[in-house]
C-alpha positions in Angstrom: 108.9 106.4 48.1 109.0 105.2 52.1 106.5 105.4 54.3 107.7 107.4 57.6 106.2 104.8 60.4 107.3 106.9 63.2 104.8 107.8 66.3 106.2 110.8 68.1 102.7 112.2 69.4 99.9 114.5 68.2 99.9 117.6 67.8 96.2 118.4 69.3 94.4 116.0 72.1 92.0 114.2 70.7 88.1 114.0 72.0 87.1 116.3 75.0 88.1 117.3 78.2 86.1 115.5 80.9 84.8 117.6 83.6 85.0 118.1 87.0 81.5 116.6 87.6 82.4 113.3 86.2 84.9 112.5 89.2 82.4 114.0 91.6 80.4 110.7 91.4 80.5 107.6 93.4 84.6 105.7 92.9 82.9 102.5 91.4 81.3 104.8 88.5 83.9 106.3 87.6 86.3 103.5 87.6 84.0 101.5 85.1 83.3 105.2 83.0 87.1 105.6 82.6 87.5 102.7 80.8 87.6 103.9 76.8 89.0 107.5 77.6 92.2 108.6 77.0 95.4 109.3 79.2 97.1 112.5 77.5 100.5 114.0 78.4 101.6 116.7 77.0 105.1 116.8 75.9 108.3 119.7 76.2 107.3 119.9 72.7 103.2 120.3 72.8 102.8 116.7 71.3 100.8 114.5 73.4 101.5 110.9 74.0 98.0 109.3 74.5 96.7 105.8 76.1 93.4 104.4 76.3 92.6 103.2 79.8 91.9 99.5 79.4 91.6 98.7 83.3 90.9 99.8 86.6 90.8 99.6 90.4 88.6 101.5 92.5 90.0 102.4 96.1 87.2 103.8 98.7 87.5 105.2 101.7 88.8 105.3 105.2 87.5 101.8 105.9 88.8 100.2 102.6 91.8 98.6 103.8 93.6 99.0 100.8 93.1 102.5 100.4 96.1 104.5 101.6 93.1 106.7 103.1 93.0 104.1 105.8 96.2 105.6 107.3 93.8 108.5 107.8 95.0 112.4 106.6 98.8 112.3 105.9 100.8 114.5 104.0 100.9 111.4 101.3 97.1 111.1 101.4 95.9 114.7 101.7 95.6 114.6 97.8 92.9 111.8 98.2 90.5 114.0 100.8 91.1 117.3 98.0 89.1 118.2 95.3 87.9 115.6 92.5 89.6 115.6 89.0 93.7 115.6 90.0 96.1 113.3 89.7 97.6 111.2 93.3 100.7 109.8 92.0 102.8 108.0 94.7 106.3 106.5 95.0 106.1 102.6 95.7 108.7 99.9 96.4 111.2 102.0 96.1 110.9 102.2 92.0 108.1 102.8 91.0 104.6 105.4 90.5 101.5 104.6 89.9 98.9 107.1 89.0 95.6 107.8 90.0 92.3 109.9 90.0 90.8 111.7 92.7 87.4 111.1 92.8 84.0 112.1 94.8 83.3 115.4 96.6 86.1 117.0 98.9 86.4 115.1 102.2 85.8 111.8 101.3 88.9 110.3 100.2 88.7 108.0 97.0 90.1 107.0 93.9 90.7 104.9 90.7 94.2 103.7 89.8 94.6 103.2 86.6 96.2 99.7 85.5 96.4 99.6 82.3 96.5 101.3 78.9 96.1 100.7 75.5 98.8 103.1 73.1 97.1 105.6 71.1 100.4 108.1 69.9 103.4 108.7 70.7 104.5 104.7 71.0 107.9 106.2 70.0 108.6 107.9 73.5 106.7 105.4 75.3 109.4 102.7 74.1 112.7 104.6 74.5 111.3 105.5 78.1 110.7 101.7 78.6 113.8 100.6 76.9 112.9 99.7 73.8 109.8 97.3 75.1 107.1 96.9 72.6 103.3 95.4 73.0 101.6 94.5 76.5 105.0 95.3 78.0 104.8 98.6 77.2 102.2 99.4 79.2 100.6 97.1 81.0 100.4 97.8 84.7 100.4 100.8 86.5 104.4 101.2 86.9 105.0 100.4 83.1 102.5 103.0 82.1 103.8 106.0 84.3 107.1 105.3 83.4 106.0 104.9 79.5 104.3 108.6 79.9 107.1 109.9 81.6 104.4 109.9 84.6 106.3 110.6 88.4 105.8 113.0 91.5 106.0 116.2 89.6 102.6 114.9 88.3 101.2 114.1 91.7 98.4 116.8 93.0 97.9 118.4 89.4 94.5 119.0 87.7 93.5 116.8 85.1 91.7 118.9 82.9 95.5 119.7 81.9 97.6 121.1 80.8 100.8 118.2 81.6 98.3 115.6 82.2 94.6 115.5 80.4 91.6 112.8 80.5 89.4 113.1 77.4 86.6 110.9 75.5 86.4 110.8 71.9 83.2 109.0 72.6 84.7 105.5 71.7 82.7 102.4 72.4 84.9 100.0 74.4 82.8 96.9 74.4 82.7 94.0 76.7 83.0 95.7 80.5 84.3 93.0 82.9 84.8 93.3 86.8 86.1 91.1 89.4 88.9 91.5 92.8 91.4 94.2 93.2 95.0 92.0 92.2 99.2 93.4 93.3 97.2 94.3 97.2 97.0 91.8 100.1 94.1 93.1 102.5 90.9 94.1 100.8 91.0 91.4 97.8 87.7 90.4 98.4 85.9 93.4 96.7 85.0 93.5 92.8 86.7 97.0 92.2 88.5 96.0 89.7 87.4 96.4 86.0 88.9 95.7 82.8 88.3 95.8 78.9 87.7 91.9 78.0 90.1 91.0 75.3 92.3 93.7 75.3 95.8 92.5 75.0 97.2 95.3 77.6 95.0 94.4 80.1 97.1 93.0 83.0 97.9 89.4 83.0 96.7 86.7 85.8 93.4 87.6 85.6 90.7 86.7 88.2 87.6 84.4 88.0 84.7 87.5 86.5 82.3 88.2 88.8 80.3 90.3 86.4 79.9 91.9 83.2 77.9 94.2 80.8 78.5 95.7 77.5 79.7 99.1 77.6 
């Protein structure tokens, strides 16, 4: 007898759906609370491919240089002054997404990119979208993982309580909670809004010196 090893998805998300309230909180919370949840997209055939977010960068404000809020209200950055709990997805260097969450209460423009995941299901789909790539390349960074979830503009400005793109918590302990400088941005490096899973292999490479940590 053989033993199908194929990942196409999951029939059902796993966990629950986080609220609304949990994005209505101050960037730097959420940022570190994301860490151990899980990135669902639901696919044309109602599996779901899932990662677990593994790192983060936090992105505040009108007077963060590195927040594209800085340019003030565009039609780019009007998704960052909305409502909390939906997706900003832009278009960068010509080739690439990244994908975010909109966080605190309407007006003040924030939110977390998400850097990194860890594969949960549907590692099938995430490969032949990445070419075949397998382990950290598959989705570490913020361009490998949109592209590995099939993640691009269409997604940009949509709810995340579903139903093309869900963030749940199975309630899964992460462990050791780092934190140190934002890294890929030139102004703004100076802040400790990035934070990461220690030890995770997806976690991005090149890391910086830690400037804190706590058990999560």
């Amino acid at each position: 007898m053989t033993t199908d090893t194929r990942d196409t998805g999951l029939r059902r998300a796993p966990g629950r759906i986080l609220p609304v309230a949990f994005y209505a909180r101050p960037t730097l919370d959420v940022a570190r609370d994301l860490l151990g949840c899980l990135l669902c997209r639901r696919e044309e055939d109602g599996t779901f491919t899932v990662g677990r977010i593994v790192e983060t960068e936090a992105y505040i404000g009108e007077t963060d240089p590195a927040c594209h809020a800085a340019a003030g209200r565009t039609p780019r950055t009007r998704v960052l002054y909305g409502p909390p709990g939906r997706s900003y997805v832009y278009f960068t260097y010509g080739m690439h997404y990244c994908f975010n969450v909109v966080t605190e209460p309407e007006g003040q423009p924030a939110a977390v990119l998400v850097r990194a995941l860890h594969p949960e299901s549907g590692r099938d789909r995430m490969q032949a979208r990445r070419g075949g790539r397998t382990g950290p390349e598959l989705t570490q960074g913020p361009a490998r993982l949109c592209e590995a979830l099939g993640i691009d503009l269409a997604q940009n400005d949509v709810s995340l309580a579903g139903p093309i793109l869900v963030v749940r918590t199975d309630g899964a302990n992460v462990g050791r909670v780092a934190s140190g400088p934002r890294i890929g941005i030139r102004v703004g490096t100076d802040r400790p809004w990035r934070f990461w899973v220690e030890g995770d292999p997806f976690v991005s490479r090149g890391r910086l010196p830690v400037l804190n940590r706590r058990r999560g």
